[in-house]
C-alpha positions in Angstrom: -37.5 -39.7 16.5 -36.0 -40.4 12.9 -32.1 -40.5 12.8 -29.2 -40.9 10.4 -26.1 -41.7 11.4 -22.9 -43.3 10.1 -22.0 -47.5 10.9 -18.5 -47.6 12.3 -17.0 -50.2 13.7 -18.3 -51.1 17.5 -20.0 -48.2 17.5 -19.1 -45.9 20.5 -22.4 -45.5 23.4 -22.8 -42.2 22.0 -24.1 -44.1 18.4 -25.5 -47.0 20.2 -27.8 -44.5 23.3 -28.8 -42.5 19.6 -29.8 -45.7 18.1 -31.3 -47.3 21.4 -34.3 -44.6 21.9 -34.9 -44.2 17.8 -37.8 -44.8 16.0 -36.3 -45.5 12.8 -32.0 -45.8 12.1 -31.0 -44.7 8.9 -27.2 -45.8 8.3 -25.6 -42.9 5.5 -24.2 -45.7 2.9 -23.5 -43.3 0.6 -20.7 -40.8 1.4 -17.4 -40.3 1.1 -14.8 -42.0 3.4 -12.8 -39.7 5.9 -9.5 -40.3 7.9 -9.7 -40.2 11.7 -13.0 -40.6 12.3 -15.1 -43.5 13.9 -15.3 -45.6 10.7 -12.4 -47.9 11.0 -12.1 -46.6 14.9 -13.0 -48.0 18.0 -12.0 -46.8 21.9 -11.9 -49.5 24.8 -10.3 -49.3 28.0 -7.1 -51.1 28.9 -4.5 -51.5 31.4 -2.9 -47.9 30.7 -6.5 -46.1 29.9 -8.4 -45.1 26.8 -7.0 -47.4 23.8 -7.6 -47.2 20.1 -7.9 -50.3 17.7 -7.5 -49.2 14.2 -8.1 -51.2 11.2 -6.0 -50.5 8.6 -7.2 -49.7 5.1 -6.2 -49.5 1.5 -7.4 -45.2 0.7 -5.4 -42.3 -0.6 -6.9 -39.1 0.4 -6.1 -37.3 -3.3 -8.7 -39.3 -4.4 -12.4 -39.6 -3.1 -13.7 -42.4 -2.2 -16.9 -43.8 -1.3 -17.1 -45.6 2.5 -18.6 -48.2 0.9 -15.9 -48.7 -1.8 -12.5 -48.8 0.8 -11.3 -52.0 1.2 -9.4 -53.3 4.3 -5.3 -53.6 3.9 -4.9 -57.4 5.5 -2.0 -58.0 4.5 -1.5 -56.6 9.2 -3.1 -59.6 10.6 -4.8 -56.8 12.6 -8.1 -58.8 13.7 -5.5 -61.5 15.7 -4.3 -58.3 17.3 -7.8 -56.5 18.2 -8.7 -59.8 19.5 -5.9 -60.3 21.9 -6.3 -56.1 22.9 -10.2 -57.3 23.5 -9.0 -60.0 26.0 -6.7 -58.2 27.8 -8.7 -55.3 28.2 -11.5 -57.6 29.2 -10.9 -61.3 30.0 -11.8 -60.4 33.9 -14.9 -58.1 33.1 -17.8 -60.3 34.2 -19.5 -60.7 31.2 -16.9 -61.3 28.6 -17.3 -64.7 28.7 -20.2 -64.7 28.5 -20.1 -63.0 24.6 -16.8 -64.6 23.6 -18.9 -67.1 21.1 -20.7 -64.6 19.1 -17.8 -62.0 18.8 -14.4 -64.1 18.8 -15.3 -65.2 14.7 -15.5 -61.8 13.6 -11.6 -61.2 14.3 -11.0 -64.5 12.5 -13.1 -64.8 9.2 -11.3 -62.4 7.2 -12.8 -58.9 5.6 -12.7 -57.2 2.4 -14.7 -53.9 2.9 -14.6 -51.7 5.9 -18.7 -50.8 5.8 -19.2 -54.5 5.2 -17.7 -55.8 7.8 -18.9 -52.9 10.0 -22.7 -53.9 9.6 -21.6 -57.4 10.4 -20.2 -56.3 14.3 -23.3 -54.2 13.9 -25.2 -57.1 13.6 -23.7 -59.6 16.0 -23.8 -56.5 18.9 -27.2 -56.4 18.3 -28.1 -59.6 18.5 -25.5 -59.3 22.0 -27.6 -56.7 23.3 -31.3 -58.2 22.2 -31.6 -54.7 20.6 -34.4 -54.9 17.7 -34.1 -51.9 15.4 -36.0 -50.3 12.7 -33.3 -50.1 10.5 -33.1 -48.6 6.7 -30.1 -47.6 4.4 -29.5 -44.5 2.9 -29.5 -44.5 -1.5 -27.9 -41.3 -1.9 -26.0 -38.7 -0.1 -27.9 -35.4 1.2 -25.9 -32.7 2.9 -28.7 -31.8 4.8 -31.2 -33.6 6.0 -35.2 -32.3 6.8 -36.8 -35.2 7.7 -35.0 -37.0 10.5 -32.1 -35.7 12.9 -28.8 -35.8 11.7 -26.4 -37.4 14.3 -23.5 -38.2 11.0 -21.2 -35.4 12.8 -20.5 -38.2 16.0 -18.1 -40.5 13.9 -15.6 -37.4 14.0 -13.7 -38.6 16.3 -11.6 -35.4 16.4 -14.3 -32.8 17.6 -16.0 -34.9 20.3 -17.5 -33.7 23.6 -17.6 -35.6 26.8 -21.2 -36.8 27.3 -23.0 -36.7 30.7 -23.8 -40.3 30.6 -24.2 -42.3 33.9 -21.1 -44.0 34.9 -20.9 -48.2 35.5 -18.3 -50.0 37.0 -15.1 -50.6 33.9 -12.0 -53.2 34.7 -9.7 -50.5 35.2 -11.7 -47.6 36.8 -10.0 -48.4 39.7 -6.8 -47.1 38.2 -7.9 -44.2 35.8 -11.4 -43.6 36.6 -14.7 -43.5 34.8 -14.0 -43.1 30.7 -17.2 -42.5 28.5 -18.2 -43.3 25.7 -15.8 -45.8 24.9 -16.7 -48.8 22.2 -20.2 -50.6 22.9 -17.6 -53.7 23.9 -17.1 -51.9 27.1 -20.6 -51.7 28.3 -21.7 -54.9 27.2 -18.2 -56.7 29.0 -19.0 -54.9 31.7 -23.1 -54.4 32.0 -24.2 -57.5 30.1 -27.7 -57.8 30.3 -27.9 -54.8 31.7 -26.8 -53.2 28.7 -29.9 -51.8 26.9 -31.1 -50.8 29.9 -28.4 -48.1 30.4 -28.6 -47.1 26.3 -32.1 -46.5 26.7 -31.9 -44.5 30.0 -29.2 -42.1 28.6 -29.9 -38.7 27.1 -28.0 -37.4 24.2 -28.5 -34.1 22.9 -29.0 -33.1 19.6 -26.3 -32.3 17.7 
């Protein structure tokens, strides 16, 4: 199977079981950027439950712009904060450690672009997970797409639907209970090695 999908930032396991048992991964580089959705979004589990880490960016919704053209607003030191959320939410999950090296720089080398610095997690959870993907970028926006199967409507993270993924064992679940389809982060704290095994086992339907 061909898909297309968005690149948000640590993608959710929704994105990452689509990706996982794809053929081919086209990432949409061409549309417009939205509010609210997964793009500058990601969900992990803390202390309290489901939390949200937000990057901030520099976008007015009068006028359009194109995901590719929003820049970051750093003037929050908001990667020093994701960070310290991260090791909360994570520092006693059993493989935390275990990633800190390749993941820790990304929330210090600072960002201009929200879809560039997107591809770059991309790139180091990859390389995290020892996931090898056929991979190719979008040139222009279509509204509808014939030739592969058009998973773009999961970064709305507004209209989402609880998957019927297989649970794992999460920090907290003790407290609040199994939460899916959080940020990859959580599986791969959490799973480790283990990881793309569960991604490729899941079923996701089509959209």
């Amino acid at each position: 199977m061909n898909i297309i999908l968005h690149p948000t930032y640590f993608p959710n396991i929704k994105h990452f079981v689509a990706m996982a048992n794809a053929e081919e991964v086209c990432f949409e580089m061409d549309d417009n950027f939205i509010k609210q959705t997964y793009r500058n979004r990601a969900n992990i589990y803390g202390a309290n439950g489901k939390l949200t880490l937000n990057i901030p960016v520099v976008y007015s919704q009068k006028n359009r712009q194109k995901y590719r053209d929003v820049k970051i607003f750093n003037d929050e030191n908001w990667q020093s904060n994701h960070w310290k959320s991260l090791e909360s939410a994570y520092r006693t999950s059993p493989f935390f450690e275990f990633y800190e090296d390749e993941l820790q720089p990304l929330f210090t080398e600072k960002a201009d672009f929200i879809l560039d610095f997107n591809l770059k997690c991309f790139e180091v959870v990859c390389v995290c997970l020892q996931l090898d993907l056929n991979l190719t970028q979008s040139t222009t926006f279509e509204k509808e797409i014939t030739d592969k199967t058009d998973f773009r409507p999961l970064v709305n993270a507004k209209k989402e639907t609880a998957p019927n993924f297989d649970s794992y064992t999460q920090v907290f679940s003790n407290k609040h209970g199994f939460i899916p389809n959080l940020s990859i982060l959580d599986l791969l704290f959490n799973e480790g090695p283990n990881a793309l095994n569960y991604l490729e086992s899941q079923q996701l339907n089509v959209l």
